[in-house]
C-alpha positions as CSV (number, residue, x, y, z in Angstrom):
1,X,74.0,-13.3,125.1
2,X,74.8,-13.9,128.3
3,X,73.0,-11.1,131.1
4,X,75.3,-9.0,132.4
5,X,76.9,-9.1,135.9
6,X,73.7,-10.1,136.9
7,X,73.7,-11.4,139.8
8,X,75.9,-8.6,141.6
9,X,75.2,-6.0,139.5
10,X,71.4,-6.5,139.6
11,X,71.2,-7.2,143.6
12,X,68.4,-5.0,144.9
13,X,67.1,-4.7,141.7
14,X,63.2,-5.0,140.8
15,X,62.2,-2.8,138.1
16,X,65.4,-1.6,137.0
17,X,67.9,-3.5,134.4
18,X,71.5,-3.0,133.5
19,X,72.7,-2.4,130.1
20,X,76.2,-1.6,128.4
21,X,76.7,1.9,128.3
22,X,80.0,3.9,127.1
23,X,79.9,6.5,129.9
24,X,81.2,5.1,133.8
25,X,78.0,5.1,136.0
26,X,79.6,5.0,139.2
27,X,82.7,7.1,140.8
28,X,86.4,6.1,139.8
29,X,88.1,4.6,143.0
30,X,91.9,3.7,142.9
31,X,92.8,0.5,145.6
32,X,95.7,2.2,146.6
33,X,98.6,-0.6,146.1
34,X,99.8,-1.8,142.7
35,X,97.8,-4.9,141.2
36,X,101.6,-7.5,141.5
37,X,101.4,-6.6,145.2
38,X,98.3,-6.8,145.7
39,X,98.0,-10.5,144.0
40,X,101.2,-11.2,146.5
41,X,98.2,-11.2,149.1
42,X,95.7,-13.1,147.7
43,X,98.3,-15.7,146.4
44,X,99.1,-15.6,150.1
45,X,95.2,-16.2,151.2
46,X,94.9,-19.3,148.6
47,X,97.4,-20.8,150.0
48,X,96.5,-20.6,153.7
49,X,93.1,-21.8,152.4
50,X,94.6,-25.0,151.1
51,X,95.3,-24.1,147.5
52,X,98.3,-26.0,146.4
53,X,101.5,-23.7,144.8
54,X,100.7,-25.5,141.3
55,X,97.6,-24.3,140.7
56,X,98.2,-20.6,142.4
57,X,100.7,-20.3,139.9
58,X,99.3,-21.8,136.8
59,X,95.8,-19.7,137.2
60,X,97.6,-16.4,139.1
61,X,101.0,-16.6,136.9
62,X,99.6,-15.0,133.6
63,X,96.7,-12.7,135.2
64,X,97.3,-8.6,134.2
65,X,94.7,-5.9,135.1
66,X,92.4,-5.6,132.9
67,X,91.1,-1.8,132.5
68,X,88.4,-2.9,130.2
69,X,87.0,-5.1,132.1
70,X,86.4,-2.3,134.9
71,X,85.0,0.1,132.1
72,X,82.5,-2.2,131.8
73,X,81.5,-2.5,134.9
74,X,81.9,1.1,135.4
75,X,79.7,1.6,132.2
76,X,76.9,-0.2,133.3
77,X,74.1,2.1,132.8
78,X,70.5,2.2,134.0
79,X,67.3,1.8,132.0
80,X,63.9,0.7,132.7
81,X,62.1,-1.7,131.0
82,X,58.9,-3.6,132.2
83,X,58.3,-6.8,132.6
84,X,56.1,-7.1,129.3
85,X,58.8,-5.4,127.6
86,X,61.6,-7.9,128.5
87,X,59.8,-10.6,128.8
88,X,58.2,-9.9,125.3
89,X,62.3,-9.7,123.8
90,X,63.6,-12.8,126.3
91,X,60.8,-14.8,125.5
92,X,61.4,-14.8,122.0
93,X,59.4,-17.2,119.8
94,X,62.5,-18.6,118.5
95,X,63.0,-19.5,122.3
96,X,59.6,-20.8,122.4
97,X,60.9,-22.7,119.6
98,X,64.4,-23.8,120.4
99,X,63.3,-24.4,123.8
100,X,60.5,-26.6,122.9
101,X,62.9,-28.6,120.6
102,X,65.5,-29.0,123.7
103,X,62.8,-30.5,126.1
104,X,62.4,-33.6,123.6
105,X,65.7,-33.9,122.3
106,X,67.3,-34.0,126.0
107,X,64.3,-35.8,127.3
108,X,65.9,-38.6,128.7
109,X,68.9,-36.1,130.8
110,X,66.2,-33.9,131.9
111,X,64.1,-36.9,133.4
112,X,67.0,-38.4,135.4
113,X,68.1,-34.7,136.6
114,X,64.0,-34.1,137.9
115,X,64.6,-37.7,139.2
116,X,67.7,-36.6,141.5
117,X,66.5,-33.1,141.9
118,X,63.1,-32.5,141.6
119,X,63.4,-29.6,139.5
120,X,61.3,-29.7,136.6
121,X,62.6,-29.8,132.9
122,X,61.2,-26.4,131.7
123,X,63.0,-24.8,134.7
124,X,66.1,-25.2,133.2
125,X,65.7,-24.6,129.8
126,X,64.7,-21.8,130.7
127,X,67.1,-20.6,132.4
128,X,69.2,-22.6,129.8
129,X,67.9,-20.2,126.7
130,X,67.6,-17.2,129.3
131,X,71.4,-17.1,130.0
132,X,73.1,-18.3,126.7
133,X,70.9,-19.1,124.2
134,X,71.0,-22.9,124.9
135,X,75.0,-22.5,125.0
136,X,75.5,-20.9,121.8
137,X,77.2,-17.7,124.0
138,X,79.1,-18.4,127.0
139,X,81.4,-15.6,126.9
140,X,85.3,-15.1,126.1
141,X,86.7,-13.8,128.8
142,X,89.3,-15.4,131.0
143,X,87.9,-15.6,134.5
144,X,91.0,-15.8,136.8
145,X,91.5,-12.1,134.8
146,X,88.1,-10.7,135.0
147,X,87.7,-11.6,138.8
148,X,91.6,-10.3,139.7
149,X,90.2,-7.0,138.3
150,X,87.2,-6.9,139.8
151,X,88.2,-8.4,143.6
152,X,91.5,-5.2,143.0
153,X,89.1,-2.1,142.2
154,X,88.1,-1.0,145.3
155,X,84.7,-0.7,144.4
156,X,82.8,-4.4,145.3
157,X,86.2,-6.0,146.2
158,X,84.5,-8.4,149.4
159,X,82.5,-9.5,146.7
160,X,84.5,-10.6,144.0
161,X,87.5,-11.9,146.3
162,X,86.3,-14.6,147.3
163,X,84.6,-15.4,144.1
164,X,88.4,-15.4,142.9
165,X,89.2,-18.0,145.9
166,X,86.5,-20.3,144.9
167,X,87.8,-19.9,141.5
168,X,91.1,-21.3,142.5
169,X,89.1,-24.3,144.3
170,X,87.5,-25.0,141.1
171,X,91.1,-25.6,139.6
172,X,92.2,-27.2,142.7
173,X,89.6,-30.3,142.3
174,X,90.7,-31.1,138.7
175,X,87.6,-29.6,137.1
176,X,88.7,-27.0,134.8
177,X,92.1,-25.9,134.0
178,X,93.4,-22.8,134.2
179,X,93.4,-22.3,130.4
180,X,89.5,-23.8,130.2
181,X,88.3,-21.1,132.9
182,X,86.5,-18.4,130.2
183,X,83.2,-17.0,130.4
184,X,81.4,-14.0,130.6
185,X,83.6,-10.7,131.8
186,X,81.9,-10.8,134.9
187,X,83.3,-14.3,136.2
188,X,80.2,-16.2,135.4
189,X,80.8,-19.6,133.5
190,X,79.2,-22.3,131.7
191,X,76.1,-23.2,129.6
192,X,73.8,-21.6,133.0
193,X,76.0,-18.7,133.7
194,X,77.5,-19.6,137.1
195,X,79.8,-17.8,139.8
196,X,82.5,-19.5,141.0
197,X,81.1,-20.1,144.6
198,X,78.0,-20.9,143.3
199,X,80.1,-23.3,140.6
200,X,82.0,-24.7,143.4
201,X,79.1,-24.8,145.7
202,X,77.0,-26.8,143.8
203,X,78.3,-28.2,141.2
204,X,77.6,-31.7,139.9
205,X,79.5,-33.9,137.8
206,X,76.4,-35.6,136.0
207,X,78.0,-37.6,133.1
208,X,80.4,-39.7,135.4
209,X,83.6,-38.4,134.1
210,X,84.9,-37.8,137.4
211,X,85.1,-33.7,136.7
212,X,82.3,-30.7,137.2
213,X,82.7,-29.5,134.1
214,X,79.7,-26.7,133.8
215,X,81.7,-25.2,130.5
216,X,81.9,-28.1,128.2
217,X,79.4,-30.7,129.5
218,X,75.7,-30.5,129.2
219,X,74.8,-32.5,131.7
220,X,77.3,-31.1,134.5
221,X,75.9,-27.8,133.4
222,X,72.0,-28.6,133.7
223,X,72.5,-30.9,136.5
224,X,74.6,-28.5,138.9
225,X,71.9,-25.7,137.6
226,X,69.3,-27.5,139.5
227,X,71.4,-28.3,142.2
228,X,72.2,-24.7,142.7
229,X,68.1,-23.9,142.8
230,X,67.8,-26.6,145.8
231,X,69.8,-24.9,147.2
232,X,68.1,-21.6,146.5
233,X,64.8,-23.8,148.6
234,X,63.4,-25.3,145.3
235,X,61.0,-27.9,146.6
236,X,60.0,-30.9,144.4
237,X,56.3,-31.8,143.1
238,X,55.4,-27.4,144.0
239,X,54.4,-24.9,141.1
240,X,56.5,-21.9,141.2
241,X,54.1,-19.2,139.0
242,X,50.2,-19.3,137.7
243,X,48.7,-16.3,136.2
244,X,45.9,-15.0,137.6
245,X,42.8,-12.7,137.2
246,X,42.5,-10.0,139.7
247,X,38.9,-8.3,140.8
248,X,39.1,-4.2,140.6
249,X,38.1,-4.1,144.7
250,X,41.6,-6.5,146.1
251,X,43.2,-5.4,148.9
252,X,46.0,-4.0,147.2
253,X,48.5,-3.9,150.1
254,X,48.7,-7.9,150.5
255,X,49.9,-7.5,147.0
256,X,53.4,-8.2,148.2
257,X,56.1,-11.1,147.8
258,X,56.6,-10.8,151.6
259,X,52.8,-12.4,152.1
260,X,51.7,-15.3,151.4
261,X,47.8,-16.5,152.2
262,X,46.3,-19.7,151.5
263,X,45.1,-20.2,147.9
264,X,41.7,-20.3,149.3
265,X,41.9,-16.6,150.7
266,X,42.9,-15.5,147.5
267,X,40.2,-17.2,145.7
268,X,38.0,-15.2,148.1
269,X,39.0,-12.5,147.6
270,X,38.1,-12.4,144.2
271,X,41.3,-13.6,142.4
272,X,40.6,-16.7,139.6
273,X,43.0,-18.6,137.6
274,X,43.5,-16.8,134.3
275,X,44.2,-20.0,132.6
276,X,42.5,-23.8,133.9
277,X,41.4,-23.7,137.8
278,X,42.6,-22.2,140.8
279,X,42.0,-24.7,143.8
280,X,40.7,-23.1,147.2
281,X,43.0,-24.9,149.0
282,X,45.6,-24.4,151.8
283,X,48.5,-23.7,148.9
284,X,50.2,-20.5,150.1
285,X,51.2,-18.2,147.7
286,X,52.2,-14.2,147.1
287,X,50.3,-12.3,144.6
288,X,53.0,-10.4,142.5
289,X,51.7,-7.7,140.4
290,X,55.3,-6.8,138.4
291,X,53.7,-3.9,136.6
292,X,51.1,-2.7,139.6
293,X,47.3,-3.8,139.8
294,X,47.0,-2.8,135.6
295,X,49.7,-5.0,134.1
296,X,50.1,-8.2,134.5
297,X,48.9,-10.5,137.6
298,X,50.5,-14.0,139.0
299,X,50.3,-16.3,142.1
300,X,53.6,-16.8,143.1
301,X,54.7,-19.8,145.3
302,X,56.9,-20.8,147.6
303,X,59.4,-22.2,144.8
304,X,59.6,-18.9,143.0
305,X,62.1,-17.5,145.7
306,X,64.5,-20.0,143.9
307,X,64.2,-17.4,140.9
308,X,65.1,-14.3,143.3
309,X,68.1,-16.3,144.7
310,X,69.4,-17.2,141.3
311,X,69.0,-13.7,140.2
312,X,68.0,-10.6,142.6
313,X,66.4,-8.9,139.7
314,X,62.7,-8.6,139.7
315,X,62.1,-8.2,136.3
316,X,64.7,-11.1,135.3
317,X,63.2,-13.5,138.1
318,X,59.5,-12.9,136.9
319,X,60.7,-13.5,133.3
320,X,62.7,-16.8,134.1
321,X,59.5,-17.9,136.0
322,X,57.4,-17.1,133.2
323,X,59.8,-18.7,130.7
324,X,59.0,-22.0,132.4
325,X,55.4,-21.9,132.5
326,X,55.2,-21.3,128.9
327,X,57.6,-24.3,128.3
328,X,55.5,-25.8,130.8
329,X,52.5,-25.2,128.1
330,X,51.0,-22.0,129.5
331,X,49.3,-19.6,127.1
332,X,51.3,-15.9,126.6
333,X,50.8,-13.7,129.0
334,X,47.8,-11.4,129.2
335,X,48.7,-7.4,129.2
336,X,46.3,-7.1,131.9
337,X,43.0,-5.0,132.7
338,X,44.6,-1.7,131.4
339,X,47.6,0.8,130.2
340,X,50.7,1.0,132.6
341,X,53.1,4.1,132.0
342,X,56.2,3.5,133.5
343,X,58.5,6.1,134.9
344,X,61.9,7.3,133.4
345,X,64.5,7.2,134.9
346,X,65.0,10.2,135.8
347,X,61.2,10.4,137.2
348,X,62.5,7.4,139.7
349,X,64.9,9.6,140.9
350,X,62.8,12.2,141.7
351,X,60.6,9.9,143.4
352,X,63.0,8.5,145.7
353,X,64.0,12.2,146.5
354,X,60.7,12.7,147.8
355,X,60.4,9.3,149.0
356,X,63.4,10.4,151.1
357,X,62.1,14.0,151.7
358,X,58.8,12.8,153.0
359,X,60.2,10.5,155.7
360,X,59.3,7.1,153.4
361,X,62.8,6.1,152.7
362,X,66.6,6.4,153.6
363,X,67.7,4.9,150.6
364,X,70.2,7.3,148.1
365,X,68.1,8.0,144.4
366,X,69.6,5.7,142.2
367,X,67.1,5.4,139.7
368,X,66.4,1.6,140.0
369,X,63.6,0.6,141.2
370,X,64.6,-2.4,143.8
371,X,62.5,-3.7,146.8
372,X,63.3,-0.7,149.0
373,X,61.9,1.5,146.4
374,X,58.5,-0.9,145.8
375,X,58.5,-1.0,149.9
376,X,58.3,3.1,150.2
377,X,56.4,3.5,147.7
378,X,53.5,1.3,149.0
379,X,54.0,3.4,151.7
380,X,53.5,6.4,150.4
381,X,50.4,4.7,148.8
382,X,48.6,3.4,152.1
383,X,49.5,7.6,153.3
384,X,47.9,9.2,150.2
385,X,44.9,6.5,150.2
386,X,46.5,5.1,146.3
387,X,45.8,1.6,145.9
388,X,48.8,0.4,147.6
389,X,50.1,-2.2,144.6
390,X,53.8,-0.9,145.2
391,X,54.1,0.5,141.4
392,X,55.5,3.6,141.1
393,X,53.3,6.4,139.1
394,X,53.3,9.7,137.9
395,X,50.2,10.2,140.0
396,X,52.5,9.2,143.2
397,X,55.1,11.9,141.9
398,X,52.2,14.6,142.0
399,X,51.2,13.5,145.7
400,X,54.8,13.4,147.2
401,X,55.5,16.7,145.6
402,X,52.3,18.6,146.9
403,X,53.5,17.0,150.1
């Protein structure tokens, strides 16, 4: 099924993932006007921005507020799960399968899309099987409705206005009709899960019928996907993610997506390719250690960035990435060189109460772990002399709380 508000909801999310939940996570707010007024004024905004009257009327005429759709948003709980646990349920081996399948079948499409845009085939299956199962789910929700209701509540409205606007454009170009606009009950549309900016941004009408149709046509929907991860900096002919072996002695704190050293530095350092070779060469790359310096270890390059701007969330990023290099023909993943507790919930918001407490952080306990979070808790870890990998532990609970 399709992820869930994930690219707003999950922004400034690493460890943490959202999930349906019946109870409202966040506090009711009320916009204070009545929704027909209120769409007086953005009727009134499309129109200034060049929308025509036809198509404000034909995709704003039938739109209600929908209180459902802000229960779940409002019901978006938090939970953590590591990146062994989702990627172990998102890369499924039916995926493996499907996906596999996919790669031949849609050989020829795939070629002349890495042709135009450089992006390689098992990067967007994979984000193709990631998002909707190969388009078997792409939601049933009618977007002008879902983004009126979510651009009125008062609670992320300068986000999802002008997704609304864009929307509008999308039906002002002839691509999709009003009535053709459904997807998931966030906005997103199509066989890759798209906004409407990022729909109208980058959108690519691949099988020459004159239209961007990312809902109905395969290769619009594959073809705008890898125009959307140029734009995101994907560069052609550059890996994105190799796992790696890492030594017991690393310097833990350049374990961090925000350096980047030659591949030759890291090879002195002690890291080898887990998998094939790891050339000591001038390739930069980050080390990314998505479950701390016991889980999992992987080189990431330059191109993997185009993951974190498609989706913010760690976790999700790391698994896309993943996805790919097992398409790709990579081996699973190794569990790496020993067990890795990972904190409750409610332990992560203890820790960023002391995080806060101890001078580490500003940032209000949520209970996600995003890149704030990972940034104090290194931190913290360089302070209490704790291999500073940037993973949150029990034993960094015990430190902060003896002060």
């Amino acid at each position: 099924m399709p992820m869930i508000a994930r690219k707003w909801a999950a922004a400034g999310v690493a460890l943490g993932l959202m999930a349906a939940s019946p109870a409202f996570a966040g506090p009711e707010c009320q916009n204070g006007q009545d929704f027909p007024r209120w769409l007086d004024g953005v009727r009134r905004e499309a129109a200034a921005a060049g929308i025509s009257q036809a198509t404000i009327q034909a995709a704003l005429g039938p739109v209600q507020f929908d209180p459902g759709i802000v229960k779940r948003d409002r019901g978006q709980g938090v939970f953590q799960q590591t990146f062994l646990q989702f990627a172990g349920r998102m890369v499924s081996a039916d995926r493996m399968s499907r996906g596999g399948a996919l790669l031949k079948s849609q050989a020829a499409l795939l070629g002349r899309i890495e042709q135009k845009f450089g992006v390689p085939a098992p990067v967007l299956v994979a984000f193709w099987g990631l998002e909707t199962d190969f388009g078997s789910d792409k939601g049933k929700y009618p977007i002008f409705t879902s983004l009126a209701t979510l651009a009125y509540d008062c609670r992320r409205p300068d986000f999802f206005r002008p997704e609304l606007i864009d929307a509008l454009r999308i039906v002002e170009k002839g691509d999709l009709t009003p009535g053709q606009m459904v997807g998931d009950w966030a906005g997103e549309a199509g066989h890759m899960m798209m906004t409407p900016t990022d729909y109208d941004r980058s959108g690519v009408d691949f099988d020459g019928d004159g239209r961007r149709d990312v809902i109905n046509s395969v290769p619009d929907a594959l073809a705008s996907g890898a125009s959307l991860l140029v734009h995101f900096g994907w560069k052609r002919g550059e890996p994105w993610l190799q796992e790696v072996r890492v030594p017991a002695d690393l310097p833990w704190d350049q374990a961090d997506l925000a350096i980047r050293h030659p591949r030759a530095q890291w090879a002195r350092w002690g890291v080898a390719a887990a998998h094939g070779s790891l050339p000591a060469d001038g390739q930069p790359a980050s080390l990314l250690l998505p479950m701390g310096r016991n889980g999992p270890a992987f080189l990431a390059y330059p191109n993997f960035q185009a993951f974190l701007g498609w989706n913010k969330a760690f976790v999700y990023a790391t698994t896309a990435a993943y996805y790919a290099t097992r398409l790709s023909g990579a081996p699973p993943v190794s569990p790496g060189n020993g067990p890795v507790t990972p904190l409750t919930t409610e332990q992560v918001r203890e820790l960023q109460g002391l995080l806060v407490r101890r001078g580490f952080s500003r940032e209000q306990p949520d209970g996600r772990i995003g890149n704030a979070t990972r940034s104090a808790v290194k931190q913290a870890q360089m302070r209490y002399g704790l291999p500073a990998d940037s993973y949150p532990t029990a034993d960094l609970i015990e430190r902060l709380r003896g002060g």
